[in-house]
N, C-alpha and C positions, 0 to 999 in steps of 0.2 A: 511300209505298209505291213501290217501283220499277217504272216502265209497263212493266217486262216478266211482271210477277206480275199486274195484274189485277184479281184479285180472290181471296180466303183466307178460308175458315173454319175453323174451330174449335169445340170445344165445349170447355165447362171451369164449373165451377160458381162463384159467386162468394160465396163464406162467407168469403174474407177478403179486407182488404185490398190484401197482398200480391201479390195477383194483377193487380191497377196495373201492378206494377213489373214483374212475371214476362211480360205480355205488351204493356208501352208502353214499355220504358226500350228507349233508342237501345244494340243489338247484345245484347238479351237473346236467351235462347236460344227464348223461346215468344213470340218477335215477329217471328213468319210473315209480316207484312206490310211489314217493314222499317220503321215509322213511327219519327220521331225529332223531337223537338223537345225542346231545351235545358230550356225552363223548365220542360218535365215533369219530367224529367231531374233536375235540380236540388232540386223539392218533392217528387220520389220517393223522393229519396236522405238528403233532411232527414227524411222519415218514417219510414224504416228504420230511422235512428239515433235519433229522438226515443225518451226513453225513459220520456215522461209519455206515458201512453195517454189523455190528453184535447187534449192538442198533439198527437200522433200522427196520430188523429184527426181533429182539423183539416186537417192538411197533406194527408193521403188524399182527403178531402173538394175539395179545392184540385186536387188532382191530377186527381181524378176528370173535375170541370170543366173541366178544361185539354182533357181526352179527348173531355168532351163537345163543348166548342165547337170542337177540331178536326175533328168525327165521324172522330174515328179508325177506331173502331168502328163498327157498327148489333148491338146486342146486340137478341137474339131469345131469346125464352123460351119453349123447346117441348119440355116433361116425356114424351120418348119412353119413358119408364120405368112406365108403372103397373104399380101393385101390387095382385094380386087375392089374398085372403084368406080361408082359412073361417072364418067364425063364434067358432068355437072356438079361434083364434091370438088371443094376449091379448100384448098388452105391446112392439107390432112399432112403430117410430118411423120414417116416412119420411124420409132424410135428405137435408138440403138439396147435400149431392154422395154420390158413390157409396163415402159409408163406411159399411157397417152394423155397428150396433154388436148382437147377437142377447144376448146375456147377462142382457136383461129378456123376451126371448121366452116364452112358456109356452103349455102346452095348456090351457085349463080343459076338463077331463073330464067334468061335468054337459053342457058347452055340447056332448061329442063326442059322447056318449049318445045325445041331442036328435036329431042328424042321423042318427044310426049305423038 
């Protein structure tokens, strides 16, 4: 990171892979911290491409490590998001980032009765 930055946060969920790449690859656009090193670089770029998702996989795996033993990061885990619900909302899936998917939502009506 360049000593005029400091220090950078971000939030961003991590359900996928690719998100390695989106915020450690040297001049990505979500690598607010300017962090670079080659051999990330390089196993981020072989994972992109791989197109066995158990070598893929791997490589992500590899990468990850690389991040970790550079502490590129300090990832923090703080669910500023909770979800309060009545009773009677059936079918609501908390998602691991902020996609909700409502299409299995429903009211059950016995359960609305109850409270009514």
């Amino acid at each position: 990171m360049d000593e005029a930055i400091g220090f950078n946060q971000m939030s961003w969920g991590f359900s996928t892979p690719y998100f390695l790449g989106m915020v450690g690859m040297t001049g990505a656009p979500a690598n607010a911290g300017q962090y670079s090193n080659a051999q990330f670089d390089d196993v981020a770029n072989r994972a992109v491409q791989e197109t066995d998702d158990e070598k893929a996989n791997k490589l992500w795996q590899e990468a990850n490590q690389i991040l970790a033993d550079d502490a590129a990061f300090a990832p923090i885990i703080n669910d500023s998001s909770p979800y309060l619900m009545a009773p009677y909302v059936e079918g609501f899936i908390a998602p691991n980032q902020m996609w909700f998917d409502l299409r299995q939502v429903s009211i059950n009506n016995e359960k609305l009765e109850e409270v009514r």
